[in-house]
GUNULO-547940 format. One record per atom (N, C-alpha, C): x, y, z. Coordinates in steps of 0.2 Angstrom, whole numbers, plus 2048, in hexadecimal, padded with zeros to 3 digits. Each point is the difference from the previous one (the first is absolute). Layout:
BEGIN
XYZ
...
END
This chain:
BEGIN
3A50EF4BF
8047FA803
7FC7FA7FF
7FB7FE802
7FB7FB7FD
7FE8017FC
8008047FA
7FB8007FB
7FF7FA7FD
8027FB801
8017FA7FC
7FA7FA801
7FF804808
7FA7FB806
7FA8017FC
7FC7FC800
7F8803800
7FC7F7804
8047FC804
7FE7FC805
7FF803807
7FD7FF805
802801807
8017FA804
8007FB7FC
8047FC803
8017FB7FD
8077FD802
8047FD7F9
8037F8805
8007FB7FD
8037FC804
80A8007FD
8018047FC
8068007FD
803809802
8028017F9
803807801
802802808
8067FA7FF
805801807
8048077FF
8018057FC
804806801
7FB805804
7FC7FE801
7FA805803
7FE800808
8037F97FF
7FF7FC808
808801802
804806802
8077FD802
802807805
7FA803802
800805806
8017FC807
8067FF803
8017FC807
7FB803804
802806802
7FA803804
7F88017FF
7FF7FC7FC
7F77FF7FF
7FD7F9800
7FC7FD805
7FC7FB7FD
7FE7FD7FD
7FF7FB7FA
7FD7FD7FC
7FA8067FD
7FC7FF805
7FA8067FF
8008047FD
806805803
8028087FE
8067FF7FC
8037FC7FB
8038027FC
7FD8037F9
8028027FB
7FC8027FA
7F97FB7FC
8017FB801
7FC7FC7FE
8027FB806
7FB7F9801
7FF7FA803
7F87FB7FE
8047FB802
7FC7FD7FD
7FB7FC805
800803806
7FD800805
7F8801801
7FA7FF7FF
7F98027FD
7FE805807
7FB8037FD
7FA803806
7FB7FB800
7FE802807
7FC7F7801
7FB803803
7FC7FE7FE
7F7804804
7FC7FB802
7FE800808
7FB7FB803
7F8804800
7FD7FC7FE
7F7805802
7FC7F9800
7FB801804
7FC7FC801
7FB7FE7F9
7FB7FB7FE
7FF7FD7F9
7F7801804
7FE8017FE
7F7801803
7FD8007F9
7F97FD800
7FA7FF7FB
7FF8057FA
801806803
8008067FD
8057FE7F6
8047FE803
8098007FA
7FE7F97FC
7FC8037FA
7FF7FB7FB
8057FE7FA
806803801
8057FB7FC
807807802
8077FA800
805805801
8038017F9
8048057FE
8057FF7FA
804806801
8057FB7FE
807803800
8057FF7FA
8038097FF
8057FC7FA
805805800
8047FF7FB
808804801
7FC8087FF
805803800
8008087FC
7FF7FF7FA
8027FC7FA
7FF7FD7FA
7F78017FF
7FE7FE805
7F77FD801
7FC809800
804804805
7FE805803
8008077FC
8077FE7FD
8028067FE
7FB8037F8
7FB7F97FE
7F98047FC
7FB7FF802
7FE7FD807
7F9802802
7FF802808
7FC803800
7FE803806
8007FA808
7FE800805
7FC7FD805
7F97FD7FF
7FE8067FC
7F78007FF
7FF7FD7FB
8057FF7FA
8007FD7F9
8027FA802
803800803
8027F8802
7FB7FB802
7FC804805
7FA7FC804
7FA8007FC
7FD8067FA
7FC7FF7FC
8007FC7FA
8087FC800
8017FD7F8
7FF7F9804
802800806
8007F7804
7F7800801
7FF803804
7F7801801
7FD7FF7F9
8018027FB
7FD8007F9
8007F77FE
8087FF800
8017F97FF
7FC7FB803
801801806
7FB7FD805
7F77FD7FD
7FE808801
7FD7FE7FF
7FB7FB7F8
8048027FD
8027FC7F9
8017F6802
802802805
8027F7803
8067FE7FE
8058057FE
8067FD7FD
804800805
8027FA7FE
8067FB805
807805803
8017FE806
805808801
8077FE7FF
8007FA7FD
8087FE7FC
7FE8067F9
7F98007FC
8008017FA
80180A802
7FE803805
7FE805801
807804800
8047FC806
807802800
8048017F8
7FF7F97FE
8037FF7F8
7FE8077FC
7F87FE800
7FF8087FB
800807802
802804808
803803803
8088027FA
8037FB802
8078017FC
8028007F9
7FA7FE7FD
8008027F9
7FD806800
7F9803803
7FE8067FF
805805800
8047FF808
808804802
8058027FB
8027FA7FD
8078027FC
7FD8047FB
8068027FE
8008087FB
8017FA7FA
7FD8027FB
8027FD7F8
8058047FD
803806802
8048037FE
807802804
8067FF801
803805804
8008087FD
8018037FB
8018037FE
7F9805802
7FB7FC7FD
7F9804800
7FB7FF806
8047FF805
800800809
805803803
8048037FE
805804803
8057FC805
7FF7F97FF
8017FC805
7FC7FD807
7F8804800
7FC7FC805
7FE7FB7FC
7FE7FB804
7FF7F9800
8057FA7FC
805802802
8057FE7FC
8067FB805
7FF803808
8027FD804
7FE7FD802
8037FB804
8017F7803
7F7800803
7FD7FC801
7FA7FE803
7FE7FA803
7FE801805
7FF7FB804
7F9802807
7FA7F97FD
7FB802805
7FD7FC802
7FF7FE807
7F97FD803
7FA801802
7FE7FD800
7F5800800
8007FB805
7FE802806
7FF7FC804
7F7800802
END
């Protein structure tokens, strides 16, 4: 029925959103986010966030080993982000199967 999806949330793909009886929330897709509050303490030496494009080829722990690395190198966290998304994309679609191939987007806070 969806096999066409591979977003969880869309700001378009009105045929998806047309269940009267559900919510914005609860219909197949929405473009509605998950919103997380936590408190920011001494401990949290940098945030980063990025799509499923960012995720879907490195780990949590690959992620904070490649920023820490940068770091400490003294490289600027505009450069670190940048070269984050170069390392990411696939050079091939063919000879990635399609990983790193999709959309990317990240923050280095």
């Amino acid at each position: 029925m969806d096999g066409n999806l591979n977003l969880t949330r869309s700001l378009g793909d009105l045929k998806y959103k047309q269940k009267d009886h559900l919510t914005p929330e609860e219909q197949a897709i929405t473009a509605n986010p998950d919103v997380y509050v936590f408190d920011y303490s001494d401990d949290i030496d940098f945030i980063i966030m990025g799509c499923d494009g960012i995720w879907e080829k490195r780990t949590n722990e690959e992620m904070v080993e490649y920023v820490y690395k940068k770091l400490k190198e003294n490289v600027p966290l505009k450069q670190i982000v940048s070269d984050l998304l170069l390392d990411t994309v696939a050079p091939s679609l063919m000879e990635n199967m399609g990983v790193g191939c999709d959309n990317m987007t990240c923050i280095l806070i």
